[in-house]
C-alpha positions in Angstrom: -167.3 72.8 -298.6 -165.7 71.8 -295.0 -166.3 68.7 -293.4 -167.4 69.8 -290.3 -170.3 67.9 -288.9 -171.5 68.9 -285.6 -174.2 66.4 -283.9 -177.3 67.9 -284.3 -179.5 69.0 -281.6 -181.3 72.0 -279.8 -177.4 73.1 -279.0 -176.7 72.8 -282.8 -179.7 74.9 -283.7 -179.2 77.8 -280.9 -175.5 78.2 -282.0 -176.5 78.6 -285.7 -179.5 81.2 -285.3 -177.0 83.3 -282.3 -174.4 83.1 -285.2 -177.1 84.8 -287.8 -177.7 87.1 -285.3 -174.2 88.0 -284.1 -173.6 88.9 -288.0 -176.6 91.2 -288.3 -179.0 88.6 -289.6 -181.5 85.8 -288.8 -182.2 82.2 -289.6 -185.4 83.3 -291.0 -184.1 85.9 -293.5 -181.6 83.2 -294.4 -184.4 80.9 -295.2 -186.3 83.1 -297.7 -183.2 84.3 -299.5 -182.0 80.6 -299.7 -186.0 79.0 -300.3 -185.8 77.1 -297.3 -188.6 77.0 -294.9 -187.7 77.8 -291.4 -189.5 74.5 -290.1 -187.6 72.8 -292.3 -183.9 74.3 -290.9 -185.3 73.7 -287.5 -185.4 70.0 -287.8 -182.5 69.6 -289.9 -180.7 71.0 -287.0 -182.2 69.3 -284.3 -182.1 66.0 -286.1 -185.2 65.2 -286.9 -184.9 65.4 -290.7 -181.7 63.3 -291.0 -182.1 61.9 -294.8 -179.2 63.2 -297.2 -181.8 66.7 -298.0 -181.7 66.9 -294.7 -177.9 66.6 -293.6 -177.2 68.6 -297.0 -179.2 71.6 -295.5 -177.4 71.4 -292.6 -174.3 72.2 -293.7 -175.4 74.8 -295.5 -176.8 76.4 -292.3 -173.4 75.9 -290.4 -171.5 77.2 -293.1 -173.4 79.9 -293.9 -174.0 81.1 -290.2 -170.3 80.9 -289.6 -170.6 78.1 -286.8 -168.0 75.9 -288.9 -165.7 79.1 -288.6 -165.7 80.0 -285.2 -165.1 76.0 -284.2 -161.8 76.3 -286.4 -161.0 79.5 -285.0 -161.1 78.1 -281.6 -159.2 74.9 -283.1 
């Protein structure tokens, strides 16, 4: 998994769910598929869920959306 660790924030979360979208999906669909609850992918990409679930999650989201990509792409 990469290493890429964006701060979190309403920027973080806009980036990933326009990156779902840009690739023909959503957050949302992402959730159910993955069992996460949407609330919960919302605050662990604004920051207000923090905590090691949290930060884990996260990542997942970035990586998975293709965020981490396009910021090495752009690197």
């Amino acid at each position: 998994m990469n290493s890429y660790q964006p701060q979190p924030g309403p920027d973080l979360y806009n980036k990933v769910r326009g990156s779902f979208v840009s690739n023909g999906t959503s957050l949302g669909k992402w959730c159910r598929e993955n069992g996460a609850s949407i609330q919960a992918a919302k605050s662990c990409l604004t920051g207000t869920w923090n905590g090691p679930k949290g930060r884990e999650l996260r990542q997942r989201l970035i990586e998975a959306s293709g965020v981490a990509e396009s910021v090495r792409g752009a690197a």
